[in-house]
C-alpha positions in Angstrom: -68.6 -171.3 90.6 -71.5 -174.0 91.0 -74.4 -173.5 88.7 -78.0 -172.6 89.6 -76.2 -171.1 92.4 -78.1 -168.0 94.2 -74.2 -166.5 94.4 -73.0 -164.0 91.6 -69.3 -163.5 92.0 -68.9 -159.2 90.6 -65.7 -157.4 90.3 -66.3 -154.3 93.0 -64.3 -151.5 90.6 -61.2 -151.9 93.1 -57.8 -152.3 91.0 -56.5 -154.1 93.7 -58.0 -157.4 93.0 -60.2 -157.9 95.2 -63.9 -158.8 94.6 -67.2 -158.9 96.4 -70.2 -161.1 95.9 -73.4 -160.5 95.6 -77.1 -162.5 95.9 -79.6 -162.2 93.6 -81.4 -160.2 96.0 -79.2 -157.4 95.8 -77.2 -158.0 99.1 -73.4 -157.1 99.2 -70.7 -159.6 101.2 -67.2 -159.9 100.0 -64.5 -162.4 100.1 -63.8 -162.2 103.8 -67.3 -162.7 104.8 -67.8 -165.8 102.7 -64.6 -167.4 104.4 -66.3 -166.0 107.7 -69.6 -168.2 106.6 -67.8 -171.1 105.3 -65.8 -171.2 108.9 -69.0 -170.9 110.8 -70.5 -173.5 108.9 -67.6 -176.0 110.1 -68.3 -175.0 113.8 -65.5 -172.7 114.3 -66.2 -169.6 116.8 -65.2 -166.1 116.0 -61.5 -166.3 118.1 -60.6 -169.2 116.3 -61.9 -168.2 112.8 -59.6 -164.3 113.8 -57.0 -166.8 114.2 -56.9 -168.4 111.4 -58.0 -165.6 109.0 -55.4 -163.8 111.1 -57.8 -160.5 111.4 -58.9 -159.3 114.7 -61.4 -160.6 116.8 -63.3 -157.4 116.3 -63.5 -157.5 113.1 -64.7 -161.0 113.0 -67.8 -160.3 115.7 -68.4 -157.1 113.7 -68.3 -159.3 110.5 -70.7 -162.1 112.2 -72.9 -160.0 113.5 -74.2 -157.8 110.3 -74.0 -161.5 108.5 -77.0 -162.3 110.7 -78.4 -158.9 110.7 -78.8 -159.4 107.1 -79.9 -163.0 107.6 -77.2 -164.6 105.4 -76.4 -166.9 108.7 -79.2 -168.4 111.0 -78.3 -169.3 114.7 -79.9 -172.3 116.1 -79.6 -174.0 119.4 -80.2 -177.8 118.9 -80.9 -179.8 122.3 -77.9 -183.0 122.7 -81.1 -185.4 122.2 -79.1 -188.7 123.1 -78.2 -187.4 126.4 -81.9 -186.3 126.6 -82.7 -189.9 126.0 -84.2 -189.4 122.4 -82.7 -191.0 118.9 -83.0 -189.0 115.7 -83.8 -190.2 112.4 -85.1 -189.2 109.1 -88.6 -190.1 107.7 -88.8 -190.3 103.8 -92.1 -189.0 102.2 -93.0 -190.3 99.0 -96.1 -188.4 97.7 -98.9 -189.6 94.8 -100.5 -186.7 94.0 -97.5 -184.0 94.4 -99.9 -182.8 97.6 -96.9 -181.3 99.0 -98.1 -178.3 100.5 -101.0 -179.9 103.0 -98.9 -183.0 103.4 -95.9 -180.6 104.8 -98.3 -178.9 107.3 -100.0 -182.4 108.6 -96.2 -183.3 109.3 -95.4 -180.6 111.0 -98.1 -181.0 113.3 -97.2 -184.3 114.6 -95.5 -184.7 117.7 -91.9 -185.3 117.5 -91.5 -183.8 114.6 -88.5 -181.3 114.7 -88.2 -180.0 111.2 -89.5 -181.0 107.6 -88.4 -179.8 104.5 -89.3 -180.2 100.1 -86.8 -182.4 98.4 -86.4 -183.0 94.8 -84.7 -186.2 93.5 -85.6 -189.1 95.3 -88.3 -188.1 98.6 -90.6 -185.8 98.1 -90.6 -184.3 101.7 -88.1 -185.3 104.4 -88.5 -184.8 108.3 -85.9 -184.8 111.3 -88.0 -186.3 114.1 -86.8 -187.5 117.4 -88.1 -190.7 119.4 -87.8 -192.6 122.7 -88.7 -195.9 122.1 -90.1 -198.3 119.2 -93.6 -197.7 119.9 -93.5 -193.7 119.1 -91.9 -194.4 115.7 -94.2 -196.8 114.8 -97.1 -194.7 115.4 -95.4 -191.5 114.2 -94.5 -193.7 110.5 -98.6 -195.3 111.2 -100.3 -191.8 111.2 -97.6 -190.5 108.1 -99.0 -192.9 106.6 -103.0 -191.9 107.0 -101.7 -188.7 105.4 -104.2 -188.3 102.0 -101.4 -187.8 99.5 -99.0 -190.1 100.9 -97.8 -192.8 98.9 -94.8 -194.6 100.8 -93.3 -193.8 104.0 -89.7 -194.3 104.9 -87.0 -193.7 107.9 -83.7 -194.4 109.1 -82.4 -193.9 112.6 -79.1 -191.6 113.4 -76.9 -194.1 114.3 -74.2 -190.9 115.0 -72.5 -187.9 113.6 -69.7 -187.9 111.8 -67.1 -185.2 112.3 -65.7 -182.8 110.2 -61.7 -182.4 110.2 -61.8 -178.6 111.0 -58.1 -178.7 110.5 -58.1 -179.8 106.7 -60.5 -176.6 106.1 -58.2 -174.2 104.4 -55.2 -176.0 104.0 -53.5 -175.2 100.7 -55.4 -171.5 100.3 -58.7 -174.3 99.8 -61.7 -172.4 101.4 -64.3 -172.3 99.0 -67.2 -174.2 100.6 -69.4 -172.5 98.5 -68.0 -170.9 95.5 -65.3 -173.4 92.9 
């Protein structure tokens, strides 16, 4: 199991083995719903993750459905920006004064901004924006920039997503995206 990890793994009482987790803030999922998660997380739907945990459909859109009742998984529809005629990148905030709060909000008012989120380790805030041309990035990096609290600024363009092999997921009894 990793370390600083929000996941406890608890023997339930069962003598048969089995074990459930639990997160810190007191909410109950067992095996089977972390391999549900896990599966999600690689894009599988719920027929082919009852296929492959060989358990019935039901089950599996019962399963998914109280995992996002109890907001362990997040649904998200993401636009296909290329065919939209944006690009994608990352902009890389580098702050002097640890201003993170009010630098955060000035990002996420910015047009083209999609998300923005605290890093620690190298950035101190990083942002998925979207662009059409040269001239919106350069202004969107300009007025970064004119941010009080900002000390560097910068970004790479999405060249293109790599794929995950779906198939290699649980080969060999290996399904433990989260837990070692």
């Amino acid at each position: 199991m990793r370390k600083n990890s929000k996941l406890i793994k608890i023997n339930d009482g069962n003598d048969n083995g089995s074990s459930s987790i639990s997160n810190l803030n007191g909410i109950r999922i067992d095996s089977m719903d972390m391999k549900v998660i896990e599966l999600l997380t690689f894009g599988f739907n719920n027929k082919q993750i009852s296929n492959k945990l060989k358990v019935p459909l039901s089950t599996i859109q019962r399963r998914t459905r109280k995992l996002g009742e109890k907001e362990l998984i997040l649904t998200k529809t993401e636009p296909n920006y290329e065919k939209l005629g944006f690009k994608r990148g990352l902009i890389h905030i580098y702050l002097s004064k640890g201003e993170i709060d009010s630098v955060g909000l000035a990002l996420s008012k910015m047009k083209g901004i999609i998300s923005a989120s605290v890093h620690v380790g190298n950035s101190d805030i990083v942002g998925f924006f979207i662009y059409r041309n040269t001239r919106q990035l350069l202004k969107m990096t300009s007025d970064v920039k004119e941010v009080p609290g900002v000390e560097k600024v910068m970004w790479s363009e999405e060249v293109y997503s790599l794929p995950i092999d779906k198939s290699q997921n649980g080969k060999n009894g290996n399904t433990n995206l989260f837990l070692e």
